[in-house]
C-alpha positions in Angstrom: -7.0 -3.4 -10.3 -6.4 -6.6 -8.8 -5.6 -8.7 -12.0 -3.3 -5.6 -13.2 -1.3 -5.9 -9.6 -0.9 -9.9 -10.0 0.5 -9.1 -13.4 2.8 -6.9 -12.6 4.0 -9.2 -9.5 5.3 -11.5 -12.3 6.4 -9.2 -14.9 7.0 -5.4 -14.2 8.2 -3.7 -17.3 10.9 -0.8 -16.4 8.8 2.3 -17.6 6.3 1.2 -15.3 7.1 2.7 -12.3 8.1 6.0 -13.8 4.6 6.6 -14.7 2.8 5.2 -11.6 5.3 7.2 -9.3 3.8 10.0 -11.3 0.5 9.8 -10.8 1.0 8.9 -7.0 2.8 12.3 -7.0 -0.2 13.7 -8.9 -2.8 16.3 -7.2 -5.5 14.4 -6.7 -8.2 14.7 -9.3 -11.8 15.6 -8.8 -11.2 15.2 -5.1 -10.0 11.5 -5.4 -6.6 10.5 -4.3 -4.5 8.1 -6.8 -4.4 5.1 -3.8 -5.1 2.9 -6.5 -1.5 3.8 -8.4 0.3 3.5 -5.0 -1.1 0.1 -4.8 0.0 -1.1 -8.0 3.5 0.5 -7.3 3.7 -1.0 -4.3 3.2 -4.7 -6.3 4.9 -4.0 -8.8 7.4 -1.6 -7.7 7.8 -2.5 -4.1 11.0 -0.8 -3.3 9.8 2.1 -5.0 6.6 2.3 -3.2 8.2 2.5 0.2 8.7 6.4 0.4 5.3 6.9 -0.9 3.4 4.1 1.4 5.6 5.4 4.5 4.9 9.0 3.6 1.1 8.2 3.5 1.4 6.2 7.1 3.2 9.2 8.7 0.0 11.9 7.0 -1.7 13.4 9.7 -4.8 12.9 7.5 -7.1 9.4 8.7 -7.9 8.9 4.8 -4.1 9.3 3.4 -3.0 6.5 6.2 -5.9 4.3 5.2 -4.4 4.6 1.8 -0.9 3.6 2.9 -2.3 1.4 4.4 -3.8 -0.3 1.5 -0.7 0.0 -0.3 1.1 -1.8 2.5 -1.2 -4.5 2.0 0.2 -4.9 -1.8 4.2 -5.0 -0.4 5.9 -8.0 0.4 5.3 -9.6 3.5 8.7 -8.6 4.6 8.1 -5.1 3.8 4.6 -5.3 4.9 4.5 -6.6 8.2 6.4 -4.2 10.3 4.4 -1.1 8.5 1.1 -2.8 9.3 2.0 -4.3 12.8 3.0 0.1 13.5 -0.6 0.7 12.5 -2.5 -2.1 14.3 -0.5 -1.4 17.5 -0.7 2.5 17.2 -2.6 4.1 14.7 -5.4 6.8 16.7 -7.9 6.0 13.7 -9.8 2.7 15.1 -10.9 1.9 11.0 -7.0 1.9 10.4 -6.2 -0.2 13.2 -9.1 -2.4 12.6 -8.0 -3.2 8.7 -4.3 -3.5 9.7 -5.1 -6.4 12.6 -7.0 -7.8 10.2 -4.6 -8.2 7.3 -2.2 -9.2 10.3 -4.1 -12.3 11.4 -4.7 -13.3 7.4 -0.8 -14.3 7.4 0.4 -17.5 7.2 3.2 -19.5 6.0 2.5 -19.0 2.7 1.5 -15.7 2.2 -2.1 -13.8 2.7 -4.9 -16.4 3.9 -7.5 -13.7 2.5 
C-alpha cells in the first residue's frame, strides 16, 4: 500500500480517483472498512479525499475516525495539519489522540520525520 501511495504522489492517472472514491463509498466487505482506498485517495487524490477523510473525523464511531485519521496522515501537510492538530487537541478516543500527537511532533521542515 505504501509503494502504490508514493506512486501515485508522482503520477495520478485521471481514472484513478473515480474508482477509489468508489470503493471508499463501498459497504464494507466482510466486516472490513476500505481505509486502505481512502488513504490512497487521500495521496493521490488529495482534494478529493477531503469530504471522505472529514466525513470519517466527524463519525461518531472510534474506528471510522481512526481511519480518517489515517487518511489524514496521507494529505498534504497543509491539508493535514489542521485535521490532525482537531484530533490531538479534541478527539474523546485517547488511541486517536495518541496517533494524531504523534504524527504532529514527526513534522519538520521538510515533511514527515517518521
Amino acid at each position: 500500500e505504501e509503494l502504490v501511495a508514493e506512486a501515485l504522489r508522482l503520477v495520478a492517472p485521471r481514472a484513478g480517483s473515480t474508482v477509489l472514491e468508489a470503493l471508499v463509498d463501498a459497504p464494507p466487505s466482510s466486516g472490513r472498512s476500505h481505509g486502505w482506498a481512502l488513504n490512497l485517495l487521500a495521496a493521490g487524490y488529495p482534494r478529493d479525499a477531503l469530504t471522505h477523510v472529514d466525513r470519517r473525523l466527524a463519525h461518531h464511531d472510534d474506528h471510522v475516525r481512526l481511519d480518517g485519521a489515517h487518511a489524514a496522515f496521507e494529505l498534504p501537510r497543509a491539508l493535514a495539519e489542521p485535521r490532525l492538530r482537531g484530533l490531538a487537541e479534541a478527539d474523546a478516543d485517547p488511541e486517536i489522540t495518541e496517533f494524531a500527537t504523534r504524527v504532529l511532533e514527526g513534522y519538520d521542515e521538510n515533511g514527515w520525520k517518521w
